[in-house]
N, C-alpha and C positions, 0 to 999 in steps of 0.2 A: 443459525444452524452450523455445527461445527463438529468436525472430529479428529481426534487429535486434542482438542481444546473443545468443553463439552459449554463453553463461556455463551449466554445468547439473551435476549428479552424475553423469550417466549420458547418453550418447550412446543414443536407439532409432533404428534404422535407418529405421523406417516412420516417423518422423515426416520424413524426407526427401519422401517419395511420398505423404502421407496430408496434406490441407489441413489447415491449426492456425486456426479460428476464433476470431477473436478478437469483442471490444465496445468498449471501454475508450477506444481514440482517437480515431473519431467517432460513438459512442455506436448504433449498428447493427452488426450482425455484419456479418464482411468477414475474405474468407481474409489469413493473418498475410504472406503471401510478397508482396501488394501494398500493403502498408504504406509512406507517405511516412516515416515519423517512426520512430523508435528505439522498440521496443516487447518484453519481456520476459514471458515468461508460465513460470510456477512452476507445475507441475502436482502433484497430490496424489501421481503416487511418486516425484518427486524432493524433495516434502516428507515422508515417509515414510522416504527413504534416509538425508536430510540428521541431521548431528548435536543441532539445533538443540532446543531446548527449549521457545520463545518465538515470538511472530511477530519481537520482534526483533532475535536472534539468528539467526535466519531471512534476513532482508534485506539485514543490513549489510554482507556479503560479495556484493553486486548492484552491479557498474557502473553510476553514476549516485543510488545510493541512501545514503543518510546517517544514522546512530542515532547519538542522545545519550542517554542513562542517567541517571535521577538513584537510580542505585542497582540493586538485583537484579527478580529476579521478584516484580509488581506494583508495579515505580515506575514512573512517567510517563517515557514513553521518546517524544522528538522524531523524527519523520521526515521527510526534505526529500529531495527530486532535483533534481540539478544544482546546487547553491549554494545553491537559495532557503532565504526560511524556512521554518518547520513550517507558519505559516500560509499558506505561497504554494502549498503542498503539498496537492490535492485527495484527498481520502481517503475511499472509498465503500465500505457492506456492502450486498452486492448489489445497485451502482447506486444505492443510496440516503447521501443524508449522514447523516453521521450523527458529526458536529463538535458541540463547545460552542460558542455564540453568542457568549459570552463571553471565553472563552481563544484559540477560534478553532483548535484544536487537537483529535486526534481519542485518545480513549484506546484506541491498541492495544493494551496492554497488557492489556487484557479480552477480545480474540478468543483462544481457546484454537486454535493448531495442528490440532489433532485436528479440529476444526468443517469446515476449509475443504479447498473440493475446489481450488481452483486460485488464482491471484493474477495479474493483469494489469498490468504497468508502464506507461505510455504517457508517456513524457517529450517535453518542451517544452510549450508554451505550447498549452493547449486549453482557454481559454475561448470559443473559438470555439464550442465543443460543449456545454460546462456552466457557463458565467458566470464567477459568484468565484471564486476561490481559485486555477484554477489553472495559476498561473503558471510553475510549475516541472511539473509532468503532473500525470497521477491515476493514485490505487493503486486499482484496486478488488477488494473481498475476495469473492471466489464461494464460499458455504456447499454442503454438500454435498448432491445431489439424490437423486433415484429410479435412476439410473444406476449400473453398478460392478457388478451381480451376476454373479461369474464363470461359466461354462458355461453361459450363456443363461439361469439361472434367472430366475423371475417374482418371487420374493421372497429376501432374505437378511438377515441379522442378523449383525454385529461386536462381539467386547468385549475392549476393552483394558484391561489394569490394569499400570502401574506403579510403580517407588519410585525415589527418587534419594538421592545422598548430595550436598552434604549434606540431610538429613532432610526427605524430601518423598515425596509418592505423587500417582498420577492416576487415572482411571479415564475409561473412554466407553463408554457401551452406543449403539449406533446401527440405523436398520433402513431397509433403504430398497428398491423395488418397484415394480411395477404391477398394478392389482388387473384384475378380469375385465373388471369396468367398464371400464377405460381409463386409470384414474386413477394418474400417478405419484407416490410419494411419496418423502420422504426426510425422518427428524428423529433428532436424536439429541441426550443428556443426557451430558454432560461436567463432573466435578468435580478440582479440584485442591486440595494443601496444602502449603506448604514453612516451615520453621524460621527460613529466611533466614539474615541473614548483618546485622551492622552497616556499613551503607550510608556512613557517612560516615567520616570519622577524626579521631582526638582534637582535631584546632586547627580543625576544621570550625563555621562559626554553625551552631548550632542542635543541636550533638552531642549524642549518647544514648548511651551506651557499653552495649547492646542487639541483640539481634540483632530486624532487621526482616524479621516473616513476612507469610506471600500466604495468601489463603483465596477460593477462585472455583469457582461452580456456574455453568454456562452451559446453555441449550436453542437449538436449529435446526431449522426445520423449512422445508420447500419443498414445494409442489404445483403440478403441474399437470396438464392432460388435454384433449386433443383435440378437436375437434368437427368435423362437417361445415362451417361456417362459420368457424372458426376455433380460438380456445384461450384458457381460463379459466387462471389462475398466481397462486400467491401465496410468498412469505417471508419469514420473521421469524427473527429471531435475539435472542436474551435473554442478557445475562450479569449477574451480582452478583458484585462482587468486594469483598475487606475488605483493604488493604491497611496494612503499619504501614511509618512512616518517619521521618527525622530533618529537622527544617529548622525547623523553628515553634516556639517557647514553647509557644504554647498549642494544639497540636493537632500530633497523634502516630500519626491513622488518620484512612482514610479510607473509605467506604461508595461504592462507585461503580455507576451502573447505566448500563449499554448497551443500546437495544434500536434495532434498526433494522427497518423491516417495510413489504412493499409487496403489492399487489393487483391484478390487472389483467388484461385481456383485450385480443385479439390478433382484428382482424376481416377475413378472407381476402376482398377485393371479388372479386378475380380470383387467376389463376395469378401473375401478376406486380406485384399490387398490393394493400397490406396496410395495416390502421392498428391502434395501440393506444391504451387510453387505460389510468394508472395513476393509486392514489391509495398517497400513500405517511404514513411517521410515523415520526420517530426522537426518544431522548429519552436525552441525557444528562446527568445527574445524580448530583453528589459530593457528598458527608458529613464534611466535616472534624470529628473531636472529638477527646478527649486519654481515653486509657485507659480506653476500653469508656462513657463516659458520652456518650452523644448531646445531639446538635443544639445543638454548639457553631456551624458554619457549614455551609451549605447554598446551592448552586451548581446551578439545572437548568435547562435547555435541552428547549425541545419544538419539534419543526420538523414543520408540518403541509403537504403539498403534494396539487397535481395535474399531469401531462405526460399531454400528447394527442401523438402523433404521426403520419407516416404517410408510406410510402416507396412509389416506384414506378420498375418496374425497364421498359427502353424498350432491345431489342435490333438492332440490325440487321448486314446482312452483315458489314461491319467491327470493329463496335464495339460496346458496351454500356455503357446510361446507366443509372444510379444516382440517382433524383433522394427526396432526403428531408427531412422539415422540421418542426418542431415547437413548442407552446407548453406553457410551462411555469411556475406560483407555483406559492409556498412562502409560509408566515405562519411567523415566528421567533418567541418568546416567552421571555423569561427571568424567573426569579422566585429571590428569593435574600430570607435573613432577617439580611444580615450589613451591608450596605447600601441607600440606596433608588434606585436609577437616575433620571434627568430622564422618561427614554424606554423602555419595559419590553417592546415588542412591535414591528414593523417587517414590510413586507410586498414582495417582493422578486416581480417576474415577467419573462420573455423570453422572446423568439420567433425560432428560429433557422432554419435553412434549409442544406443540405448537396446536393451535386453529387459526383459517382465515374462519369471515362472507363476505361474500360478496353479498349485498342486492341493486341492482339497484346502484346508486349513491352511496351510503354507504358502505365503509369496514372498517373492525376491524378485528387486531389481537392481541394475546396474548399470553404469554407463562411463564413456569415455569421449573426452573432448579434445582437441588441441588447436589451439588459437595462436595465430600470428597477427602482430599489431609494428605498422612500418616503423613506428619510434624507437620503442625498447626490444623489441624480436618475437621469443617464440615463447606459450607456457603449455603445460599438459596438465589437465586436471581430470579427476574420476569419481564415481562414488559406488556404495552398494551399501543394499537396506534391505532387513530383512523381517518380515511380520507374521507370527503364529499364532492361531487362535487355539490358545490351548484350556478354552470350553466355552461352553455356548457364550456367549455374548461378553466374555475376558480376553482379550488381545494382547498379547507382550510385541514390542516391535526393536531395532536397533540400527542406527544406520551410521555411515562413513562420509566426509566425503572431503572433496581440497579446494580451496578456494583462491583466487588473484583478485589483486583493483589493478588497473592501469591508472599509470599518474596523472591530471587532468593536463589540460593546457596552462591555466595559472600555475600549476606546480612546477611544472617545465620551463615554461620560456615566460611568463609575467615578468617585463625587467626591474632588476633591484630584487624583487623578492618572489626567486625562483631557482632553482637547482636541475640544469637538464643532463647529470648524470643520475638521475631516482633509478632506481630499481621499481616494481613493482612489488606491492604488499601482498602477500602469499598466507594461506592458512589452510589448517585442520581443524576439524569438526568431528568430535561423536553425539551421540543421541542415544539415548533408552529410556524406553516410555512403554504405559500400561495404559489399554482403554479400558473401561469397565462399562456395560451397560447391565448394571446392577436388577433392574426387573426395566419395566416400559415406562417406568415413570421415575427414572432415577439413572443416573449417568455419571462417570467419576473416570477424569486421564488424569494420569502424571506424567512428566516428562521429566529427566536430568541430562545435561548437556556439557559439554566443555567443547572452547573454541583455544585452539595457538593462532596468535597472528607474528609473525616476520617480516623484518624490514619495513617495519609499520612505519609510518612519513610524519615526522612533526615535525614542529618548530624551534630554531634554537635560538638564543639568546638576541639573535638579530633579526629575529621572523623569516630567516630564512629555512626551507624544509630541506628535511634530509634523513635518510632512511638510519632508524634505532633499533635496537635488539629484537625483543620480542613482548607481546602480551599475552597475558592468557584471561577466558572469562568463563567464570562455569558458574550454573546456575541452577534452577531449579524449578519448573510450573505445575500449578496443580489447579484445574478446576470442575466444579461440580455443581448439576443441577437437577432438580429434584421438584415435582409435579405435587402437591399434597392434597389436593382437588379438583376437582373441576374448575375451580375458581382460584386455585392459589396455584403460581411455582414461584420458586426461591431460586438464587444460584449463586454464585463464590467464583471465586479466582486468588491466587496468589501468587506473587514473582517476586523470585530470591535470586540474586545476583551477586559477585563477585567480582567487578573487571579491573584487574591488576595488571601494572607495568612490571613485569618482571624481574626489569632493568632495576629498579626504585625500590621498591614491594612497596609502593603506594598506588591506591586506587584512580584510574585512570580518571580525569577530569569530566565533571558534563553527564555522569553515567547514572542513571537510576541505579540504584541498588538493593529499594525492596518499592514493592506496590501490593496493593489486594483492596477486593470491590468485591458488594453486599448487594444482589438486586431483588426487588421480588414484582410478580406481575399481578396483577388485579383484576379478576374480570368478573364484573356481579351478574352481566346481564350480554347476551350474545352481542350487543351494539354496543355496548362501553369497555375500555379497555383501560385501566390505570399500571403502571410504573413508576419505579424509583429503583435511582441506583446510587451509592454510596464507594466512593474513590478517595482510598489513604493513597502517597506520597511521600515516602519517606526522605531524610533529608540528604542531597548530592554533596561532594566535594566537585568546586569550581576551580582550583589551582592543582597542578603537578605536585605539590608541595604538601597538601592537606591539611591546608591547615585554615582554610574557610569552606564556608557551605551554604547551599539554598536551605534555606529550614522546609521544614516537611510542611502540610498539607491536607486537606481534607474538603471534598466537593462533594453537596448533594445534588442530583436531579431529578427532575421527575418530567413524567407527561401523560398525557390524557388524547386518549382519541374516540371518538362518537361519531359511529356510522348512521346518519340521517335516516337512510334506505341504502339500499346495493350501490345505487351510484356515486354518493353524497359523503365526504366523512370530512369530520370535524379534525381540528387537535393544537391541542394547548402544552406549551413545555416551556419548565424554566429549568433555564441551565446557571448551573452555582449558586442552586438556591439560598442561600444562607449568604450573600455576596462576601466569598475569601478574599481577601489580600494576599495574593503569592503571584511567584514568577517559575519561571521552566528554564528564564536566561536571566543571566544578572545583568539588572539594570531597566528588565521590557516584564512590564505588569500585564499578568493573563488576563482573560474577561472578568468582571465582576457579575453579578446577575442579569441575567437577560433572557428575559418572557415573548414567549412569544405566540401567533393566534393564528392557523390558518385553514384554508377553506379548501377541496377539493372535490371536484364536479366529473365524472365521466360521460361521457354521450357515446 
């Protein structure tokens, strides 16, 4: 389900007539149909349907969204929207960061699929709403709650077990509820194991002539519950993943841990006026060693915070105000046994402030942030977006907004190859886009975008970083889906790109530049459900220079799922049906075909 981006497996008709709450784009819920800005929502059964095996195999097939590979299940996989980098890319589990300080990057590649109930895309520039990072949108990852039990039950229980070839199994036990008390819950225990595959190829630095396996136990849990005064909430997510890989002499796995976790309560002054205060804690943390002997290097990240906020809804005959605002630190800390940093901890807070008219056909919102971070000082970022429905079911929208990264800690102080006079990389964003819901069975958004980035951070001829001119990327998405039966829907996507160093007029390195995907769904029979979907890739520039390229690309998938009974469902999916030969990074070979079988029981 999505709007903004009409991209999905499956057309439901009630998501027409039934509000799609979102959070993600100015960080309060707000129905998804008065959105300024391009916004995508992935809900748990179009993650269920999809062939997908990974979060990011999952994504890549998203208008606006970008995966590089440095090989199969458990390598570190890059994720960007709209051109930027990985690091310009905010990436949240459950609203919480839950990035390296360090790398400045988030390891997806340890959320197991099975965990999440939904996923939020909110592209352009919304540091307006959440400070660093980000400049290209935010992903954030919703773990699965108390919510889902079919026929109104108060409690139920899920377990899945699968296998894949090549050689791999999964499993998820889950339970989720609300008890007499009040109290919802939701947790559940996910493990995986695959054989892999060797990641690299023979003329690759760093080759192993080996196949690279994945090994990951993950836990989720979510609470919350009700009060006369308002509502207690909390959750956490845990994974341990062991992965093996080719690139280093001297280290060949790595031990990674993900946990992101938050607390907090919800205080009802009135009908129309609410605050919360949260305390949050995320901690990521790698292991680099060579063939089962530890603590060769060690890499962790602890990000400790607090957010107070507090909204207040003000209506009158015409219209409805929306006024909300909040303050927010974090303490960063990095500790590593492989070098010594200048600078080892940093303290970063902001205070933001947000406005939403809502006038008949007409909304507007806008906001203002300003962030101080104890390294480099002070930044002020804003936005405003505006969307008219100028006739039934046609939406024109436009929005504004400015963007910062702060420098990571390896940009900084990493000795030898570090510059800790950086500036932080600063940008502008527009947006203008048209949703169309053409009749109930037929849907159609465009969006066109340009981003400015400044004092964008690369590397010079010594690998040392240091702030350069500026780039620009402007682009273009367009997707449509369309119902032609009871038994048939189709849908499309396309993404045009342009991301140029200004400085150069060459195409900035690593950057998709065009993609578009063909799906259609299948259902002959209320218990069977078929898919396929169809991903071009056209071909990147890998040097500043351009004058090499990943060659382009072309993935089918499919999948099949067969519900036994209400409780029971089957489902079969190969991913890269046709097994491609390509890469996303030069040098680290993506999946090749992989089928796979699994089983799912509710009680």
């Amino acid at each position: 389900m999505t709007s903004g981006n009409a991209h999905g497996q499956q057309v439901e008709q009630e998501a027409v007539l039934e509000p799609i709450v979102i959070s993600a784009p100015l960080r309060r819920e707000a129905d998804i149909a008065t959105a300024t800005s391009s916004v995508t929502v992935i809900d748990e059964a179009e993650i269920r349907a999809s062939a997908a095996s990974d979060l990011a195999s999952l994504l890549r097939s998203y208008p606006g969204v970008s995966i590089a590979t440095f090989g199969g299940f458990g390598s570190n996989a890059e994720v960007t929207l709209r051109g930027v980098s990985p690091t310009q890319t905010l990436v949240l589990i459950n609203g919480v960061r839950a990035s390296s300080a360090t790398s400045g990057t988030t390891s997806i590649f340890n959320v197991p699929l099975e965990s999440i109930s939904r996923i939020e895309i909110a592209k352009g520039a919304h540091s307006a709403q959440y400070g660093s990072d980000a400049i290209g949108g935010v992903i954030n990852i919703i773990t699965k709650d108390g919510s889902g039990c079919p026929d109104g039950k108060d409690h139920c229980s899920t377990v899945t077990v699968g296998v894949e070839h090549p050689w791999g199994a999964s499993g998820r036990v889950e339970t989720r509820g609300k008890t007499d008390g009040g109290l919802n819950y939701g947790f559940g225990i996910t493990g995986r194991g695959t054989r892999g595959y060797d990641f690299t190829g023979p003329t690759s630095w760093g080759h192993e002539p080996d196949d690279d396996g994945f090994r990951q136990g993950s836990f989720d849990l979510r609470l919350s519950q009700d009060f006369d005064w308002g509502r207690l909430y909390a959750d956490g997510f845990y994974a341990r993943g062991m992965s093996e890989f080719d690139a280093f002499p001297d280290s060949n796995e790595a031990r990674t841990v993900t946990f992101a976790g938050k607390v907090g309560a919800q205080i009802n002054h009135s009908d129309d006026w609410f605050s919360r205060i949260e305390v949050s804690n995320a901690i990521d943390d790698a292991r680099n060693h060579r063939d089962g002997v530890p603590g060769h290097e060690d890499y962790r990240t602890v990000r400790s915070g607090v957010l107070l906020t507090t909204q207040k809804t003000l209506k009158t005959d015409l219209a409805e105000h929306v006024f909300s605002g909040g303050v927010e630190a974090y303490r960063e800390q990095i500790d590593t046994n492989v070098v010594s940093y200048a600078v080892e901890d940093r303290t970063l807070a902001g205070i933001f402030g947000q406005y939403a008219l809502s006038m008949g056909s007409f909304n507007v919102d806008a906001g203002l942030r300003h962030d101080y971070n104890e390294q480099f000082g002070e930044a002020t970022t804003y936005n405003l977006g505006a969307r008219y429905e100028l006739m039934e079911g046609l939406s024109a929208r436009a929005s504004f907004g400015t963007g910062f990264r702060a420098p990571t800690f390896n940009d900084l102080y990493y000795p030898g190859w570090s510059n800790p006079n950086l500036l932080p990389e600063r940008s502008k964003s527009v947006e203008a886009g048209l949703a169309w819901q053409i009749d109930p069975d037929t849907s159609l958004d465009v969006a066109i975008y340009r981003t400015w980035i400044s004092e964008a951070i690369a590397l010079d001829a010594s690998y040392l970083p240091y702030n350069i001119g500026s780039a620009r990327i402007s682009g273009i998405e367009a997707t449509m889906s369309h119902r032609i039966n009871e038994s048939w829907t189709v849908n499309g996507s396309l993404d045009l790109r342009q991301p140029r160093d200004q400085d150069t007029g060459n195409d900035i390195p690593n950057r998709e530049r065009f993609k578009g995907s063909i799906g259609a769904v299948y259902t002959p029979t209320e218990s069977l459900t078929l898919s396929a979907n169809l991903l071009y890739v056209a071909s990147r520039y890998i040097d500043a220079s351009n004058t090499r390229k990943l060659p382009d690309f072309v993935t089918m998938d499919f999948a099949a799922t067969y519900d036994v009974d209400e409780q029971s469902q089957w489902k079969l999916a190969v991913l890269n049906a046709f097994d491609e030969d390509y890469s996303t990074r030069e040098g680290f070979r993506a999946p090749g075909r992989t089928i796979s079988l699994s089983v799912s029981r509710q009680f």
